[in-house]
C-alpha positions as a Python dict, from the first residue, in 0.01 Angstrom:
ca = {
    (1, 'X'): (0, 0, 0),
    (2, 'X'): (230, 325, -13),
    (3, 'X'): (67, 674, 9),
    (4, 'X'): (180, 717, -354),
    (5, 'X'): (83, 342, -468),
    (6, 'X'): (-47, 513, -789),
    (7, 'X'): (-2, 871, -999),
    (8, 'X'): (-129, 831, -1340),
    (9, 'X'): (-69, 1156, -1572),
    (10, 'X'): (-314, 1274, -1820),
    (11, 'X'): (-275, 1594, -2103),
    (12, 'X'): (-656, 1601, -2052),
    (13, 'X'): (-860, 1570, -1708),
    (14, 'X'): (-1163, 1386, -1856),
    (15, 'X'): (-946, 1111, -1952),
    (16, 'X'): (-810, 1074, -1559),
    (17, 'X'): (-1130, 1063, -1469),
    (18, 'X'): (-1234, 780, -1698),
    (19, 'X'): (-949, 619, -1572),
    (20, 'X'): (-1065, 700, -1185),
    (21, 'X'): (-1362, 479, -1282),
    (22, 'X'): (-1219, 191, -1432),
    (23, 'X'): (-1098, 120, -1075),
    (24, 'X'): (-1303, -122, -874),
    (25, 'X'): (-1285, -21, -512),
    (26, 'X'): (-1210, 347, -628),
    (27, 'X'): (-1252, 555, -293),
    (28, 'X'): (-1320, 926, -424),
    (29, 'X'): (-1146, 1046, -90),
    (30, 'X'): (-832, 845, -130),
    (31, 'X'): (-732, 1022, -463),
    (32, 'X'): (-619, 1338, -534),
    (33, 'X'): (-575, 1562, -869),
    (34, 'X'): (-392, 1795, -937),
    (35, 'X'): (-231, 1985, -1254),
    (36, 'X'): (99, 1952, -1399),
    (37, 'X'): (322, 2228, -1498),
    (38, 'X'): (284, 2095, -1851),
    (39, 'X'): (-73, 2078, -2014),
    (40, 'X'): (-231, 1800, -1806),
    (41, 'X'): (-294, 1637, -1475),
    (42, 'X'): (-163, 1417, -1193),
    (43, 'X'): (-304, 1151, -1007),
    (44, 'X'): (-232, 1067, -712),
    (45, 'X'): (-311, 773, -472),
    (46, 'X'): (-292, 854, -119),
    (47, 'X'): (-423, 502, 60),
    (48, 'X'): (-273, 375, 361),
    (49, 'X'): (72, 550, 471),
    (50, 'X'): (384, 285, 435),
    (51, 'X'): (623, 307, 721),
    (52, 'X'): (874, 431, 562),
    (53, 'X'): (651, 737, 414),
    (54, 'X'): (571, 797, 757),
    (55, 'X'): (927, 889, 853),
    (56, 'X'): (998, 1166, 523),
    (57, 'X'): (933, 1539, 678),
    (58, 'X'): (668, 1721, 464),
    (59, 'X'): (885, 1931, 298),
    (60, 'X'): (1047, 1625, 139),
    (61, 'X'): (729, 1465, 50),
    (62, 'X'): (635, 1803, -156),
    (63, 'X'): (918, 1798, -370),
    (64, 'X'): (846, 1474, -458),
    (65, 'X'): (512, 1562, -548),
    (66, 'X'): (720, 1889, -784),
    (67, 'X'): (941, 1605, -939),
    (68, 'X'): (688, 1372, -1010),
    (69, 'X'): (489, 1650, -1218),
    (70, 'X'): (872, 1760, -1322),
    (71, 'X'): (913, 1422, -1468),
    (72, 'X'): (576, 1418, -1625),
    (73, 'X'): (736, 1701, -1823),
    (74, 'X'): (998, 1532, -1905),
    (75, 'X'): (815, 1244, -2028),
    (76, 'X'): (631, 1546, -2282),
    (77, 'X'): (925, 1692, -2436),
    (78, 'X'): (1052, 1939, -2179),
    (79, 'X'): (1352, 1892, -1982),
    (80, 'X'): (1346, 2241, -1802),
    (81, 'X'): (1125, 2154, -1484),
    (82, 'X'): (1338, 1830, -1468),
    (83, 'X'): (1656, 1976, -1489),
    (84, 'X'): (1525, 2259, -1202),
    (85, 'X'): (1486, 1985, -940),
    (86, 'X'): (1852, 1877, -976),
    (87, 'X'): (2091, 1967, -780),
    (88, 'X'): (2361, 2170, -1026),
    (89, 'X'): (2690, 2076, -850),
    (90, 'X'): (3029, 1830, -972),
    (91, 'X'): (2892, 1557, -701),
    (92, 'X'): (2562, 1480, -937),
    (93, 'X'): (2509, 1141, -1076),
    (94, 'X'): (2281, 946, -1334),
    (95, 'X'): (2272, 629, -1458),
    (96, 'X'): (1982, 683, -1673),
    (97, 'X'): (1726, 440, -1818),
    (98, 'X'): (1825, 457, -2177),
    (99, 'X'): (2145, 319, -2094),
    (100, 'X'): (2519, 393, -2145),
    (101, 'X'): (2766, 538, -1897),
    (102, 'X'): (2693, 742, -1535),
    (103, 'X'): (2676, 1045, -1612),
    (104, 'X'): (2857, 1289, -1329),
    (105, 'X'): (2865, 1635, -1288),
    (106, 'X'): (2584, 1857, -1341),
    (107, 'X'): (2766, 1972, -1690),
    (108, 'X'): (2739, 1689, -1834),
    (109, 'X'): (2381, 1536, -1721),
    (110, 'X'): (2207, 1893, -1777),
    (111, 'X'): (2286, 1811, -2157),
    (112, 'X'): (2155, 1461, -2089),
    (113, 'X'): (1831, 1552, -1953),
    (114, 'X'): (1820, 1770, -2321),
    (115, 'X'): (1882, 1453, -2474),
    (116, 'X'): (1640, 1236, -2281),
    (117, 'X'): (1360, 1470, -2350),
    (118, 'X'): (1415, 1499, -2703),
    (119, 'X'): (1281, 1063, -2697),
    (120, 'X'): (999, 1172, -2548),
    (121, 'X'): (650, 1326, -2648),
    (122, 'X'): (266, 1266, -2519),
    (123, 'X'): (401, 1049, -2233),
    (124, 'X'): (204, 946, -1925),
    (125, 'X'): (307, 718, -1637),
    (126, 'X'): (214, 518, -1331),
    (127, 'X'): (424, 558, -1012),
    (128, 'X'): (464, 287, -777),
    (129, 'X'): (660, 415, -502),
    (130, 'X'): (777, 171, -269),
    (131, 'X'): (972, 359, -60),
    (132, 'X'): (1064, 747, 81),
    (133, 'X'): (1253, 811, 351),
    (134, 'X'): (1418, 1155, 506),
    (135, 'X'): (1665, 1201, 742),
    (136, 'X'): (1849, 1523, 811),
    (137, 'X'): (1946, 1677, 478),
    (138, 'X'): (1928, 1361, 268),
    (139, 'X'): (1646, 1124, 151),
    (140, 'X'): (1572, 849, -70),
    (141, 'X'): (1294, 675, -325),
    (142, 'X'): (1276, 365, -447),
    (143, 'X'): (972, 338, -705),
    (144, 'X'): (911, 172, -1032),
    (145, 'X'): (800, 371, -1351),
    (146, 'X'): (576, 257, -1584),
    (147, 'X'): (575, 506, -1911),
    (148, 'X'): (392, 531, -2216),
    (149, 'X'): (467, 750, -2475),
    (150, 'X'): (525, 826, -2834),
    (151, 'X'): (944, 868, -2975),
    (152, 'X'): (907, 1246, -3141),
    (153, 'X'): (747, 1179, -3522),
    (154, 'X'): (661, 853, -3489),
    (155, 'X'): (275, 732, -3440),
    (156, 'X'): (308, 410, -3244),
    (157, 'X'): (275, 392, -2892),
    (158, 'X'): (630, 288, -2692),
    (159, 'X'): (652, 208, -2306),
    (160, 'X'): (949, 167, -2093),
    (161, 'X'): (933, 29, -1714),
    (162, 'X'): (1179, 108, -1476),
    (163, 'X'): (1260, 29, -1166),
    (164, 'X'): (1422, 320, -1001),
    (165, 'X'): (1585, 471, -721),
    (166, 'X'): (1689, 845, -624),
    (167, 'X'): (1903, 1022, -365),
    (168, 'X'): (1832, 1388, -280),
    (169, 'X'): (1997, 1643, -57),
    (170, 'X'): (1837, 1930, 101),
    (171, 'X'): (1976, 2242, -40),
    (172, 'X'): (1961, 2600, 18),
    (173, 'X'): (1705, 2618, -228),
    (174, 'X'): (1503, 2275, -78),
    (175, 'X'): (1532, 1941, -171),
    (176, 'X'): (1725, 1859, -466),
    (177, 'X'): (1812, 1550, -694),
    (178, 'X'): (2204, 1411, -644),
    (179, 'X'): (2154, 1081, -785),
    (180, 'X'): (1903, 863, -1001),
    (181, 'X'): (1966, 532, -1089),
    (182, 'X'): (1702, 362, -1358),
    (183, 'X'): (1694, 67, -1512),
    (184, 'X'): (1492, -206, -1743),
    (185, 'X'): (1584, -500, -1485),
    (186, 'X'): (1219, -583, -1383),
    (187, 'X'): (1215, -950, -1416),
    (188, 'X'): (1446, -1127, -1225),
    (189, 'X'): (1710, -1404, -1416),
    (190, 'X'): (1732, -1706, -1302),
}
């Protein structure tokens, strides 16, 4: 299990909780929660450290922790946190999950970010992160995202899973997103 097996986000705390006790072997000491720059709150599942946690400095592991509540934002409407945790130079990349071509440069994916958040409205998510790893002034995540949320004035429910990794470079300013790849490709063809 990864130190981040699990972050489940929530507009409202009680609802977290109920969730909290739909797990079986829930250990109150293994979870933390926390609240999210937009209305709500973060869950976290901090388990047994993977290996590859182990070797991410701290500072790296917090502004994973800002991105994942950054990207709970984003899954709400608001592209603003999101778009702070990137990185603002020409050498930016994303090949986002909705498709279409890599974006480069950060004048053309701040726009995109716009875009993506303008699909998005009372979204929550599971995190399994499967990997984060520093060295120097780069690091990497591999995780899968699992999303649910409602497309801006519709009623029904949509979900999208991704699998998903990120590159980030450690800035004057701390750690910031260069690259995110995300994609639909769960299930492998045969």
């Amino acid at each position: 299990m990864t130190a981040l097996k699990d972050a489940r986000h929530s507009p409202d705390r009680s609802k977290v909780l109920a969730w909290i006790g739909r797990l079986e072997d829930f250990d109150e000491s293994q979870y933390l929660v926390f609240p999210a720059t937009t209305p709500g709150f973060l869950l976290v599942g901090a388990t047994a450290m993977h290996a590859q946690e182990a070797t991410a400095d701290k500072g790296f592991l917090e502004a994973l922790s800002r991105f994942d509540s950054a990207q709970h934002d984003l899954e709400n409407g608001n592209a603003d946190t999101t778009k702070a945790i990137w990185s603002h130079g020409d050498d930016v990349t994303l090949s986002g999950g909705f498709g279409g071509e890599t974006e480069q440069g950060w004048a053309a994916i701040g726009p995109r970010l716009d875009w993506v958040g303008s699909h998005f409205s009372k979204g929550t998510s599971t995190l399994e992160r499967l990997a984060a790893r520093s060295s120097g002034d780069l690091g990497y995540v591999v995780q899968n995202e699992h999303i649910r949320y409602q497309v801006p004035g519709q009623s029904s429910e949509s979900t999208r899973d991704y699998r998903v990794t990120m590159v980030f470079r450690r800035e004057r300013g701390g750690w910031r997103l260069l690259h995110r790849h995300a994609d639909t490709q769960m299930v492998k063809n045969t």
